[in-house]
N, CA, C and O atoms as a printed pandas DataFrame, in Angstrom:
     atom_number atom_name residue_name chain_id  residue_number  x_coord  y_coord  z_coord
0              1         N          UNK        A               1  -11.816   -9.592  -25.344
1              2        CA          UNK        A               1  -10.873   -8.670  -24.723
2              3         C          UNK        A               1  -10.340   -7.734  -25.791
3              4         O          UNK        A               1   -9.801   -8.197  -26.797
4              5         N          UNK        A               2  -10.494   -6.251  -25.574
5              6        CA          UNK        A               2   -9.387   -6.055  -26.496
6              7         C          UNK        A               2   -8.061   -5.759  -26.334
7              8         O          UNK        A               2   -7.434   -6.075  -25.323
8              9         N          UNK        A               3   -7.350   -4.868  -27.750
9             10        CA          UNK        A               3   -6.352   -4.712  -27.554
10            11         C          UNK        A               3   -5.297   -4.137  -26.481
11            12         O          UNK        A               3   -4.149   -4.537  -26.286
12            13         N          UNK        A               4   -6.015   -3.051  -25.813
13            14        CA          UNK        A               4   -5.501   -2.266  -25.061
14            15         C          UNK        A               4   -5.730   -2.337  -23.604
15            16         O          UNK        A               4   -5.263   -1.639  -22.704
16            17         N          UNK        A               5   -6.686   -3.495  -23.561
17            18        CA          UNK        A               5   -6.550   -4.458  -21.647
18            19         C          UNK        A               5   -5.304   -4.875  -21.768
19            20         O          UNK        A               5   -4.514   -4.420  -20.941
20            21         N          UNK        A               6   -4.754   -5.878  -22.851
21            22        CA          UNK        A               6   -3.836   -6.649  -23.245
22            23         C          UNK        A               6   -2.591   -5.936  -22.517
23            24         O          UNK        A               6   -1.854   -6.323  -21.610
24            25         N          UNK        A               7   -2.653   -4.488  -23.426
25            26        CA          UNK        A               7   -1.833   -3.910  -23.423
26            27         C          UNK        A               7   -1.510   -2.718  -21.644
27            28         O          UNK        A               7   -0.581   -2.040  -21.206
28            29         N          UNK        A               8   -2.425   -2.959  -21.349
29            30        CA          UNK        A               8   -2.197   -2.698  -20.012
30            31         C          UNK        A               8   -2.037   -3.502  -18.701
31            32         O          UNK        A               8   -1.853   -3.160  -17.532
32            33         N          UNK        A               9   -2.180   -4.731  -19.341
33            34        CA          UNK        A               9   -1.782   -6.081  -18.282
34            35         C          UNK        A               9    0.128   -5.923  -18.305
35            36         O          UNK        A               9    1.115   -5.861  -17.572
36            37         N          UNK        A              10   -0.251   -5.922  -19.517
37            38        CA          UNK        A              10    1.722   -6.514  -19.854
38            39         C          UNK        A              10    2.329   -5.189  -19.250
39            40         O          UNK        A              10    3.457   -5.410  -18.810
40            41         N          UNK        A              11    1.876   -3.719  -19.074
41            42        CA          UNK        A              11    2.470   -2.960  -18.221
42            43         C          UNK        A              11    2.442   -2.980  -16.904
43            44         O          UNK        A              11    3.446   -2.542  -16.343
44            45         N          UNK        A              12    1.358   -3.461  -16.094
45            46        CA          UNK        A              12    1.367   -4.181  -15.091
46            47         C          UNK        A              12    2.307   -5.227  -14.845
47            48         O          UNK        A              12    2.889   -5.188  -13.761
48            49         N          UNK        A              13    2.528   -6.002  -15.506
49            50        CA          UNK        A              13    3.299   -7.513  -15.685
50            51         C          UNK        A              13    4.415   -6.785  -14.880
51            52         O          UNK        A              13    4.660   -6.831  -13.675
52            53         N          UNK        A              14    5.226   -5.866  -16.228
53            54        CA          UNK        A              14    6.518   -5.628  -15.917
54            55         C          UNK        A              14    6.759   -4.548  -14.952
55            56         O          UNK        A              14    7.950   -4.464  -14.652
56            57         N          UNK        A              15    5.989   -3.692  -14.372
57            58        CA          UNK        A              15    6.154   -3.324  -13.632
58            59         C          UNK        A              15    6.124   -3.817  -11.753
59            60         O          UNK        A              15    6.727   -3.262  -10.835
60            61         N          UNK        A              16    5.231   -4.981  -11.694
61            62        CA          UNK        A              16    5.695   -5.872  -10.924
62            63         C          UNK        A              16    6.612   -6.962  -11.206
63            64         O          UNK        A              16    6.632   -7.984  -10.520
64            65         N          UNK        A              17    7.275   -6.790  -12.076
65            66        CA          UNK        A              17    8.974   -7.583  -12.522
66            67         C          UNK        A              17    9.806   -6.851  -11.927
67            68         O          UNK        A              17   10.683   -7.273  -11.173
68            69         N          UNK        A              18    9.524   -5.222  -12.330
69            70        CA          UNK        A              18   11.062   -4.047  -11.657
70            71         C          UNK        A              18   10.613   -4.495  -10.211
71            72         O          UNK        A              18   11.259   -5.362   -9.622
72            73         N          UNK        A              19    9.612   -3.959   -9.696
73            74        CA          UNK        A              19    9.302   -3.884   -8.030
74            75         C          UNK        A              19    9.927   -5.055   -7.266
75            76         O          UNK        A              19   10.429   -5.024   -6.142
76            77         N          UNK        A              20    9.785   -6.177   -8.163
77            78        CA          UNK        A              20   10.196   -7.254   -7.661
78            79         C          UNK        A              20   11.836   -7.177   -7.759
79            80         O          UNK        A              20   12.610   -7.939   -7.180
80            81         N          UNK        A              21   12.047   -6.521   -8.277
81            82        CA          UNK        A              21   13.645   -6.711   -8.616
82            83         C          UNK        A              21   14.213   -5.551   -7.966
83            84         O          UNK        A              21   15.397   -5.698   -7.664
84            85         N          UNK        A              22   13.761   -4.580   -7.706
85            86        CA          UNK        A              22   14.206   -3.652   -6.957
86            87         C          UNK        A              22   14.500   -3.807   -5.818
87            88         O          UNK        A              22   15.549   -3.501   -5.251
88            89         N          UNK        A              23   12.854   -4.685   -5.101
89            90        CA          UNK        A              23   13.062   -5.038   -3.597
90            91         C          UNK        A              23   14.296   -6.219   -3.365
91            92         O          UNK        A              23   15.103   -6.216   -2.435
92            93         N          UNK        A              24   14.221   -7.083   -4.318
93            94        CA          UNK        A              24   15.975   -7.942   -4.414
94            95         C          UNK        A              24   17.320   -7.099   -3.969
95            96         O          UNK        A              24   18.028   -7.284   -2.979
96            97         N          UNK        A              25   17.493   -5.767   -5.384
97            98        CA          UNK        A              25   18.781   -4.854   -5.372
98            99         C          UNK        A              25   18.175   -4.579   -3.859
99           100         O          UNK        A              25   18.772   -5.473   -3.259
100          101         N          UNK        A              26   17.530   -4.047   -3.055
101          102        CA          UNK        A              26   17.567   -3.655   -1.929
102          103         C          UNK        A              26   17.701   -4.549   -0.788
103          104         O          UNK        A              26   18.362   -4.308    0.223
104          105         N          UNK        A              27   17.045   -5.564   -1.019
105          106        CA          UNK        A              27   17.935   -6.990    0.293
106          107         C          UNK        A              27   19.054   -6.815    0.042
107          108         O          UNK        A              27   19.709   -6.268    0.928
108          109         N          UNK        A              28   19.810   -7.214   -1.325
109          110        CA          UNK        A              28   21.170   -7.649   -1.563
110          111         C          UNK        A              28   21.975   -6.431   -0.512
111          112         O          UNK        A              28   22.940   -6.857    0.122
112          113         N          UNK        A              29   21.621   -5.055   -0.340
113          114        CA          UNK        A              29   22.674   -4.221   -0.336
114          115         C          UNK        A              29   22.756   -3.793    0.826
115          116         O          UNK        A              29   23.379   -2.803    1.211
116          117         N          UNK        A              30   21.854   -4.841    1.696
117          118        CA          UNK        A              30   21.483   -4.657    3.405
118          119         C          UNK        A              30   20.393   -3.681    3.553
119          120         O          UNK        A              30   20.596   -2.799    4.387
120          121         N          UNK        A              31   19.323   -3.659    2.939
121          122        CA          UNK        A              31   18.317   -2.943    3.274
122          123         C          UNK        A              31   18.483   -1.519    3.285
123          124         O          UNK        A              31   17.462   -1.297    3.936
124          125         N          UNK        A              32   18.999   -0.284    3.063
125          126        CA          UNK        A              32   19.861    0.561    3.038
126          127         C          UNK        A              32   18.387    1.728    3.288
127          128         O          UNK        A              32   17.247    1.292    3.442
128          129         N          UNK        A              33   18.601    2.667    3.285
129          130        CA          UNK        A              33   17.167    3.449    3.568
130          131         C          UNK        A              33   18.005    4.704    2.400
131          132         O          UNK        A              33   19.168    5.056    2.203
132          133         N          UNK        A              34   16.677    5.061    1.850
133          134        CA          UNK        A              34   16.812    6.376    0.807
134          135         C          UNK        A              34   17.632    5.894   -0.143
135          136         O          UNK        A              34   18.678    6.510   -0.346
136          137         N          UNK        A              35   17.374    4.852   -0.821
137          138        CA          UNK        A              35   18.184    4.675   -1.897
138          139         C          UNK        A              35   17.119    3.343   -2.721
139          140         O          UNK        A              35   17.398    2.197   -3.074
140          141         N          UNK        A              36   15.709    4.230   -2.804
141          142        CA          UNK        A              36   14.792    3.517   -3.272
142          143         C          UNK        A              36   14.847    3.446   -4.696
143          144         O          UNK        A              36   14.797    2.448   -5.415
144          145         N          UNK        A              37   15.022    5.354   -5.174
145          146        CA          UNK        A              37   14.902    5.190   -6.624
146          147         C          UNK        A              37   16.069    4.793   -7.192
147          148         O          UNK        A              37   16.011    4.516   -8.390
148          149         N          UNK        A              38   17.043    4.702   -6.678
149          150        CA          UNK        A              38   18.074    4.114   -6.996
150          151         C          UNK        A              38   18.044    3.019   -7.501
151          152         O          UNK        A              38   18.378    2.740   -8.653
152          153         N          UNK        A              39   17.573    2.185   -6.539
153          154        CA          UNK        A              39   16.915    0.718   -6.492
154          155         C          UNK        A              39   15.841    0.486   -8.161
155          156         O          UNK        A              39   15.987   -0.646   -8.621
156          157         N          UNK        A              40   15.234    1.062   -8.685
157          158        CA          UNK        A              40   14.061    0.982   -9.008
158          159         C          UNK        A              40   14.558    1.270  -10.356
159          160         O          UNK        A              40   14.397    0.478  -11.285
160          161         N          UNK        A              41   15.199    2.466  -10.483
161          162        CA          UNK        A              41   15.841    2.460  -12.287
162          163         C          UNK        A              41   17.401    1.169  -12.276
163          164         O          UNK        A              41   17.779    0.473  -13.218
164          165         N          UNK        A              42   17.706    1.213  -11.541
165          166        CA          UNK        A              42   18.679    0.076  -11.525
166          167         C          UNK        A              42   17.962   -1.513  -12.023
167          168         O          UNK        A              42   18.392   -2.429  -12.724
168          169         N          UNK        A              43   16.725   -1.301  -11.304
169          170        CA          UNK        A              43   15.867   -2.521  -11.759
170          171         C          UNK        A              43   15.156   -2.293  -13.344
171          172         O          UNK        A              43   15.292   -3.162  -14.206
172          173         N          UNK        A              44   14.632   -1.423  -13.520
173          174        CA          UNK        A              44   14.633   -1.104  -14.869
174          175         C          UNK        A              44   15.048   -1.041  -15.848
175          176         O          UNK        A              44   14.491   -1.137  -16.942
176          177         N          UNK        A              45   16.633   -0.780  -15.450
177          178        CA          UNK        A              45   17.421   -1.095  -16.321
178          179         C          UNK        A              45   17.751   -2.291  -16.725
179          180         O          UNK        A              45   18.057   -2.569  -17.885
180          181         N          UNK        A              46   17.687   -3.388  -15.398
181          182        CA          UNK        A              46   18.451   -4.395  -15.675
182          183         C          UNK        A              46   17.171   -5.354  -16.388
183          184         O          UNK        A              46   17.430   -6.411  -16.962
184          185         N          UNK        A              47   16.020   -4.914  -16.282
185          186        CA          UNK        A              47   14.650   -5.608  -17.145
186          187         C          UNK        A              47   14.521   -5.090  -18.321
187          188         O          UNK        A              47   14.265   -5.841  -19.262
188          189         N          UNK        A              48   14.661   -3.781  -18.516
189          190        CA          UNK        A              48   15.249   -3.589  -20.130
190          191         C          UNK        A              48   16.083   -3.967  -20.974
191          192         O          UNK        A              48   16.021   -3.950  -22.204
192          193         N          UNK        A              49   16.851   -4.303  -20.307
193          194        CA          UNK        A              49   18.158   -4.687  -21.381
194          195         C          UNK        A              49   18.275   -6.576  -21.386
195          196         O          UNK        A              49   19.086   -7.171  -22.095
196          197         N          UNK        A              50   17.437   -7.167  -20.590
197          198        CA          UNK        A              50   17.025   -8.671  -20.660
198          199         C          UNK        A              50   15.524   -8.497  -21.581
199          200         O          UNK        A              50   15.297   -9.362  -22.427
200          201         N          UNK        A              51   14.796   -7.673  -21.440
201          202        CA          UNK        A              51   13.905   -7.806  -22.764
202          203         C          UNK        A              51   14.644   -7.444  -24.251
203          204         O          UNK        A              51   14.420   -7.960  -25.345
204          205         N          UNK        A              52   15.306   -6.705  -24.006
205          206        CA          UNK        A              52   15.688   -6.194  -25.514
206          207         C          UNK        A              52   16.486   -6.999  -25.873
207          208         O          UNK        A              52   16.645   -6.975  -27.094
208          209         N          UNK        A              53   17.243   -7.925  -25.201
209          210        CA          UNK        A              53   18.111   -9.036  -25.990
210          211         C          UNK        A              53   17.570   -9.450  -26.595
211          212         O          UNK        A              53   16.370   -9.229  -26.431
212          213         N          UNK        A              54   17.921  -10.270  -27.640
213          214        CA          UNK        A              54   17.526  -11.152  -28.582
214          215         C          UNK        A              54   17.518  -12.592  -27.979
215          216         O          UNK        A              54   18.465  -13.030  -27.326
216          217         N          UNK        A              55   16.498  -13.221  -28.216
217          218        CA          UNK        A              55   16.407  -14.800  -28.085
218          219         C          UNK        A              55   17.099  -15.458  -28.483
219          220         O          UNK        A              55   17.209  -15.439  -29.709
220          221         N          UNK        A              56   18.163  -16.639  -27.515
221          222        CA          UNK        A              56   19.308  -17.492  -28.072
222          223         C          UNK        A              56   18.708  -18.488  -28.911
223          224         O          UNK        A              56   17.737  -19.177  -28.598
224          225         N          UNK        A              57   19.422  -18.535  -30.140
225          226        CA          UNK        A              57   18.943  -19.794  -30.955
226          227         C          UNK        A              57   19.140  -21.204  -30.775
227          228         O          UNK        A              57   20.225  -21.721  -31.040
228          229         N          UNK        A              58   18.030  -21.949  -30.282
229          230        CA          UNK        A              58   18.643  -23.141  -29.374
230          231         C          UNK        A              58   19.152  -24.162  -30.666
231          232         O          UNK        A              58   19.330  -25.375  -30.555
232          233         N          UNK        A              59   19.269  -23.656  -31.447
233          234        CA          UNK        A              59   20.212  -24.526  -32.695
234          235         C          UNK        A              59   21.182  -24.149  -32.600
235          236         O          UNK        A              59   22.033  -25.012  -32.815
236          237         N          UNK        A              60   21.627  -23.021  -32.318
237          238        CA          UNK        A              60   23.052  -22.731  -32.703
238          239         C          UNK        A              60   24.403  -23.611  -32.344
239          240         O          UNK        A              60   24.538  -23.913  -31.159
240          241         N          UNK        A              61   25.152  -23.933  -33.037
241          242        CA          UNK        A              61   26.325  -24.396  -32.768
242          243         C          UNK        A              61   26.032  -26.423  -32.841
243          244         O          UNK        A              61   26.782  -27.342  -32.510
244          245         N          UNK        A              62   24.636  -26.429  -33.418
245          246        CA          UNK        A              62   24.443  -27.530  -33.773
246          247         C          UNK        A              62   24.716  -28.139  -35.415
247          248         O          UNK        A              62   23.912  -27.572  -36.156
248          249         N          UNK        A              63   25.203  -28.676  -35.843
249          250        CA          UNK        A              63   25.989  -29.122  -36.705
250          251         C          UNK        A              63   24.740  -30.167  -37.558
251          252         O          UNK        A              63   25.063  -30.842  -38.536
């Protein structure tokens, strides 16, 4: 395989992560009509900023 299947799976990946999370923000808010893209950078956002965190150190606060 090379590099750049790789690299076009994992954009796939996450882009059925937002879709998936979009169609969520849109149950949650009663199904609402025209307030797709809304939906969709809201989901983007909220998958960006859970990738870009940093990984909790499961040591921490262990002595």
């Amino acid at each position: 395989m090379t590099e750049g299947a790789g690299n076009a799976s994992d954009g796939r990946d996450r882009e059925g992560t937002i879709r998936n999370r979009a169609y969520a923000i849109w149950q949650e808010e009663g199904q609402p009509e025209g307030q797709d893209a809304d939906h969709w950078h809201r989901a983007e956002s909220e998958i960006g900023s859970h990738e870009a965190a940093p990984a909790e150190d499961p040591t921490a606060g262990v002595d």
